[in-house]
C-alpha positions in Angstrom: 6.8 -6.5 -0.2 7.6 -3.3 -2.0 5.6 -0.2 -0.8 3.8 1.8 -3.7 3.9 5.2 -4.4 1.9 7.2 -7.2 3.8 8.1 -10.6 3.1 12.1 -10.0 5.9 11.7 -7.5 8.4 11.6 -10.1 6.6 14.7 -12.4 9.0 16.5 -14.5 11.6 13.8 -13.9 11.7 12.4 -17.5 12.1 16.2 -18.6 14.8 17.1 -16.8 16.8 14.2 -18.0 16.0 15.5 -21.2 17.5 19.0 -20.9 20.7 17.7 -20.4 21.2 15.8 -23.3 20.7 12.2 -21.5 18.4 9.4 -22.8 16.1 8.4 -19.8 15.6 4.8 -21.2 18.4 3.0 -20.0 17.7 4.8 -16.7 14.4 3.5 -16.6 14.9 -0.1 -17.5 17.8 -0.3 -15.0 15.2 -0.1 -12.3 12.2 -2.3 -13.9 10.4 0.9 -15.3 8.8 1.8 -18.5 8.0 5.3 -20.3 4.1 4.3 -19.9 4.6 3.9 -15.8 5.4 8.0 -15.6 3.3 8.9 -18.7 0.1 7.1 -17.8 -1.8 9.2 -15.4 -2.4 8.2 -12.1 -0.3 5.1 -12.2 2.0 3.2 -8.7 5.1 2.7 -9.4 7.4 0.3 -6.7 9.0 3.6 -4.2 12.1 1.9 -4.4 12.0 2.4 -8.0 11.4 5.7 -7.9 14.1 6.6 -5.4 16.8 4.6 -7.4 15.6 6.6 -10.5 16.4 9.5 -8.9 19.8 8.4 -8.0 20.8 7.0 -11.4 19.6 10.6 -13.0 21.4 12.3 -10.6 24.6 10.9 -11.8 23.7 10.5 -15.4 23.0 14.3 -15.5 25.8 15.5 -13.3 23.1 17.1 -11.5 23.8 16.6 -7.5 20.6 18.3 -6.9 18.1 16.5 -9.1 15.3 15.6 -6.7 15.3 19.4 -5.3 15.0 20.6 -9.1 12.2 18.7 -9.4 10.7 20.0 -6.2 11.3 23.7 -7.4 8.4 22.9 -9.7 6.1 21.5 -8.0 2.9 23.1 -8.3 -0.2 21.7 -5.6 -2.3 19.9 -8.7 0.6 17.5 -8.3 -1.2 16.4 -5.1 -3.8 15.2 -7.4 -7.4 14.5 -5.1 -5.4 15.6 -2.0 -5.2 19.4 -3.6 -8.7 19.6 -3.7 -8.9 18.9 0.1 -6.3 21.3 0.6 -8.2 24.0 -0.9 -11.0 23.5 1.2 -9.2 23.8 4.7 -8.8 27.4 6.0 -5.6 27.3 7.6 -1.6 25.7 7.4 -2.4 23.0 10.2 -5.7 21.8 8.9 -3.9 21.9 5.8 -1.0 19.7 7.1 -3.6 17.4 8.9 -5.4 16.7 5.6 -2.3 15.9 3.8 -1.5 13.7 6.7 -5.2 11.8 6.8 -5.1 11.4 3.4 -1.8 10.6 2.4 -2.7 6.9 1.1 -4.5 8.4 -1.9 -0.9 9.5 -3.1 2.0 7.1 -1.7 1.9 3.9 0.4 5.1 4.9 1.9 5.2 8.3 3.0 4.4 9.2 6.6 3.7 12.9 7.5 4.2 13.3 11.0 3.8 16.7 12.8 4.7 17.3 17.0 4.2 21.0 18.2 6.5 21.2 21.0 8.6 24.7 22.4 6.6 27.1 20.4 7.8 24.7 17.0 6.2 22.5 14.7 8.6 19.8 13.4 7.3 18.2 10.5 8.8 14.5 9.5 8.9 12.7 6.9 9.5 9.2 6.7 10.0 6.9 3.6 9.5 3.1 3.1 12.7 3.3 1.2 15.4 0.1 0.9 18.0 0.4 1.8 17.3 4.1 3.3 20.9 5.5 2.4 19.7 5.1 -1.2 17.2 7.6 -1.1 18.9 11.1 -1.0 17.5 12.6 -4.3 13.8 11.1 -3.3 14.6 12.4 0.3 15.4 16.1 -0.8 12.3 16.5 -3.8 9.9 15.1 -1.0 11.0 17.3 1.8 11.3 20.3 -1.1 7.9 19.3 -2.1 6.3 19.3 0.5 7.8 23.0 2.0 6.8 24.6 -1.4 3.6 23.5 -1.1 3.3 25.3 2.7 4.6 28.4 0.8 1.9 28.3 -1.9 -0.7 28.0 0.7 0.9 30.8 3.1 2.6 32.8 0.2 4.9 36.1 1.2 8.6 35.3 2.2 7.8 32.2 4.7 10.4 30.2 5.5 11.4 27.5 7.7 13.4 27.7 10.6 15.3 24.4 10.3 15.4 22.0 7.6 17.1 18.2 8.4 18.4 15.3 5.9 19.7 12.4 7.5 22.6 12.2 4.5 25.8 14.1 4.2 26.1 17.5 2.7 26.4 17.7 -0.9 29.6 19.9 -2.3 27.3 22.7 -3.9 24.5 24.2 -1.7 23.6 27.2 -4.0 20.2 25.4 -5.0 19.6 24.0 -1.5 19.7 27.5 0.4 18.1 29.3 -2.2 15.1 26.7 -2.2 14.8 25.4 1.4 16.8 28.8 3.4 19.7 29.6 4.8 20.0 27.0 7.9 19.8 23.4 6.5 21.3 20.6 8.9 22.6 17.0 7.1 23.8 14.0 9.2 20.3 14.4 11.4 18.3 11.6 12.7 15.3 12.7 10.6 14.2 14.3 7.1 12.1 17.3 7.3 11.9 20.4 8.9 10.5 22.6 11.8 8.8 26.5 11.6 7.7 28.5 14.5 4.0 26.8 15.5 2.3 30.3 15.2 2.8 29.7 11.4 0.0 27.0 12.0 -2.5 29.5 12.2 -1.7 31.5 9.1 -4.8 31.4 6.6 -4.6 29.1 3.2 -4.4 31.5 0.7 -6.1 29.2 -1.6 -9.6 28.7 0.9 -12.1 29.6 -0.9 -15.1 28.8 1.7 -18.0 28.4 -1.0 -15.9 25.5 -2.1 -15.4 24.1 1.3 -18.3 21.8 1.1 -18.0 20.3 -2.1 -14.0 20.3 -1.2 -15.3 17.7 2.2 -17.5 16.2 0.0 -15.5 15.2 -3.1 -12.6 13.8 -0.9 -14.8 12.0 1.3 -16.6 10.3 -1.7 -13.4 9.3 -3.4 -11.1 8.6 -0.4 -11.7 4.8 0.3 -9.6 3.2 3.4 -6.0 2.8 2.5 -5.7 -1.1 1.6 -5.6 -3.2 4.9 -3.7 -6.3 2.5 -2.6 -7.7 -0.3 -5.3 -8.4 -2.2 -6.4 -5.2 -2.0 -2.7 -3.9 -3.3 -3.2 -6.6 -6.4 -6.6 -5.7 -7.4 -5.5 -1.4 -7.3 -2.7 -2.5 -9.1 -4.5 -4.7 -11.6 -7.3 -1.6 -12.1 -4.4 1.4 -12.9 -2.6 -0.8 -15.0 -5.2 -2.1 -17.3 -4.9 1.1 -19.2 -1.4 0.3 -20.2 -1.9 -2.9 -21.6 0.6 -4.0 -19.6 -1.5 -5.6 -17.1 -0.2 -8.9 -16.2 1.1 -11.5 -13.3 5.1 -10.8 -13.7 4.4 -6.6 -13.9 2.3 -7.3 -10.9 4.9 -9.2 -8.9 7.5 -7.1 -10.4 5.8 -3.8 -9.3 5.3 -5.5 -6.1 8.9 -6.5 -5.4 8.2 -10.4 -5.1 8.0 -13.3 -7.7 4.9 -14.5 -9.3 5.1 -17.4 -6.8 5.1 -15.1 -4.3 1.6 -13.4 -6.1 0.3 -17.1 -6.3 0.6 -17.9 -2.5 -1.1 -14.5 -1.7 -3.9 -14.8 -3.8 -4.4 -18.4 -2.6 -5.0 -17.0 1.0 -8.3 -15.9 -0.5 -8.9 -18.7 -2.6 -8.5 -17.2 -5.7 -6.4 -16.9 -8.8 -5.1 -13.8 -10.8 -6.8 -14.4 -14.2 -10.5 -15.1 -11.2 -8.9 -11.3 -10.1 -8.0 -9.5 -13.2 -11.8 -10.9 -15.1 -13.7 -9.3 -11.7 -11.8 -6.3 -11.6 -12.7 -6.0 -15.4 -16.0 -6.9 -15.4 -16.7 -4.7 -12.5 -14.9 -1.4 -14.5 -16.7 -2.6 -17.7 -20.6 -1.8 -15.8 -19.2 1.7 -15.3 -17.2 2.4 -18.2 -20.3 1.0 -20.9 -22.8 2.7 -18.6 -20.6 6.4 -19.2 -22.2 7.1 -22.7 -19.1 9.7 -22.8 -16.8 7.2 -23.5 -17.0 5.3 -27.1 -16.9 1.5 -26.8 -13.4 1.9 -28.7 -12.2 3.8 -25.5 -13.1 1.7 -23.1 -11.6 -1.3 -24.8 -8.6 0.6 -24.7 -9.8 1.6 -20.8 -10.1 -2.7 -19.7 -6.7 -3.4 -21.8 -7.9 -5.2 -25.1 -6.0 -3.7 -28.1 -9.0 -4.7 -30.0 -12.8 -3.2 -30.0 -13.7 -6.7 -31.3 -12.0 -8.9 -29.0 -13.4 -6.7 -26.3 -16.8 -7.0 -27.4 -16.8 -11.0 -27.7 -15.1 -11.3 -23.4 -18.1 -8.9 -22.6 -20.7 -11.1 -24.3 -19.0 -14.1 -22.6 -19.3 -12.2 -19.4 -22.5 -10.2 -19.7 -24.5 -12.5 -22.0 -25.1 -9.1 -24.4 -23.1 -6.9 -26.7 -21.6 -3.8 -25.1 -23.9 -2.2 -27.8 -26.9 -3.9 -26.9 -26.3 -3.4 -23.1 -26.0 0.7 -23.5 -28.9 0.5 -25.6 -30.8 -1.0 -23.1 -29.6 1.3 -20.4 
C-alpha cells in the first residue's frame, strides 16, 4: 500500500510551475492529483505522487533543479506542529531528535536517521518512494529542506561538510553548490549529508525558553502514535478529506495505491464497512465542530463535506436525534 506524506511537502510547487509559463493541470492529473489536494491545508497526498510530480515539472519546466528551488524556500512553518516543537528545544541535536520522534505528524515515509561516529554526524534520509530511481527531484527538495532548516536554527555561514544523492550528477550544479556547498557526492549509497558532530551542540537560535513548556505541551497533546494499521490510515484519510468534498471509497483507494476491493477486504478485517467508517468519523467531528460556537453551522457543513447546510442538518438529526441548532443551544 502506498505510503502517505502531507501536501506541505510539495509548498510552492504549483507556483513555480507557474512562473515558467506551464499549466500544472495536466501535470497533476497525470499522477491521480487534484488542485484541492495541494491547496487544502493539511491534506496526504500518496508520496509516490508527490515524487512523480516533481519529476513531470521538472521536465515540463526545463528546470533540472526543481525540487532544490522549492527547498530554497522553505521556511520552518512548513514543518507545520513539528516547528513548534522545534522552537522549544535549545540545541541542533535535540532539534534533529524531535524532528526525528515526530516525523509521523508530517510524512509516513520519511525516515530521519542520525549516527555520530569520527567526530561526524551523518544525517540520512530515507524515502518510501517506488521505484526509488524515480525520486531525484523529491530526493534533492527533501535533503535541501531539511539542511535549510539546520541553518535557520544555527544561522551564520554553517555548512555541511558532505552532502550525498544516490542519483547521477545533473549537467548544471550552479544551484546545487550555491544551496547545499561546495562538496556534494552523487552515485552514493545514501541521501543526506554529514557536519562535524560539535555542530550538535550549537544553540537553536529560535529557543525561546518561556515557550519551552507550552512548546512540550502542545506537541504532546496533539501528537497521537503514528497509525499501527490500516484502518487507522482509512479513517485519517477519511477525516482530511472531508473538507474537500471529495471524500469517497475510489479517492480513498486511489490515495492509497490499491483498488476499492482492496479497501473492502481491509475494512472487513474489522468488521466494518466504509459508509459504517466515513458516518463515525463524521459523527464524531460533528460533536466538536457544533460544540465550537466559532464556527457557523454553514462552516461546519462545509467542515463534514455536505455542500448543503440543509442536507447537513437533516444526517445530524438522523444521527443525533436534534437539530445542530437545538443541540448548541442546549450546550
Amino acid at each position: 500500500m502506498t505510503l502517505l506524506v502531507r501536501n506541505a511537502a510539495l509548498t510552492g510547487c504549483l507556483e513555480l510551475i507557474r512562473s515558467r509559463e506551464c499549466d500544472p493541470l495536466p501535470l497533476l492529473r497525470s499522477v491521480g492529483l487534484q488542485v484541492a489536494d495541494l491547496d487544502m491545508p493539511n491534506q496526504w497526498i500518496a508520496i509516490d505522487a508527490a515524487a512523480q510530480l516533481l519529476e513531470l515539472s521538472a521536465d515540463a519546466t526545463g528546470l533540472a533543479d526543481f525540487g532544490l528551488r522549492l527547498a530554497e524556500n522553505r521556511k520552518i512553518s512548513n514543518l507545520g506542529p513539528i516547528s513548534v516543537a522545534a522552537q522549544g528545544e535549545p540545541d541542533v541535536r535535540s532539534v534533529l531528535m524531535t524532528l526525528s520522534r515526530y516525523r509521523h505528524l508530517h510524512s509516513e515515509a520519511i525516515n530521519v536517521r542520525m549516527v555520530e561516529a569520527d567526530d561526524l554526524a551523518k544525517v540520512r534520509l530515507d524515502f518510501g518512494t517506488t521505484p526509488a530511481g524515480a525520486s531525484r527531484q523529491f530526493s534533492e527538495m527533501m535533503v535541501g529542506s531539511l539542511l535549510r532548516l539546520i541553518k535557520i536554527v544555527v544561522g551564520g555561514r554553517w555548512a555541511p561538510a558532505i552532502v550525498c544523492f544516490t542519483h547521477a550528477a545533473p549537467a548544471d550544479l550552479t544551484l546545487h553548490r550555491r544551496s547545499l556547498g561546495s562538496s556534494i557526492r552523487f552515485g552514493e549509497n545514501f541521501n543526506g549529508f554529514a557536519f562535524y558532530a560539535s555542530d550538535l551542540d550549537s544553540p537553536n537560535n529560535l529557543f525561546d525558553h518561556s515557550f519551552q513548556p507550552f512548546a512540550k505541551k502542545y506537541i504532546e497533546t496533539i501528537a497521537s502514535p503514528r497509525p499501527v494499521d490500516d484502518l487507522d490510515r482509512i479513517r485519517e484519510l477519511i477525516e482530511s478529506t472531508l473538507p474537500t468534498g471529495r471524500c469517497s471509497l475510489q479517492h480513498v483507494a486511489k490515495t492509497l495505491g490499491v483498488n476499492r476491493t482492496t479497501v473492502h477486504r481491509l475494512l472487513g478485517r474489522s468488521n466494518t464497512t466504509f459508509s459504517e467508517i466515513l458516518n463515525t468519523t463524521r459523527a464524531d467531528l460533528a460533536r466538536r465542530y457544533v460544540t465550537n460556537r466559532t464556527s457557523s453551522l454553514t462552516d461546519v457543513a462545509c467542515l463534514l463535506g455536505f455542500s448543503e447546510l440543509s442536507a447537513f442538518s437533516r444526517w445530524f438529526r438522523n444521527e443525533f436525534g436534534s437539530s445542530p441548532t437545538a443541540w448548541r443551544d442546549a450546550l
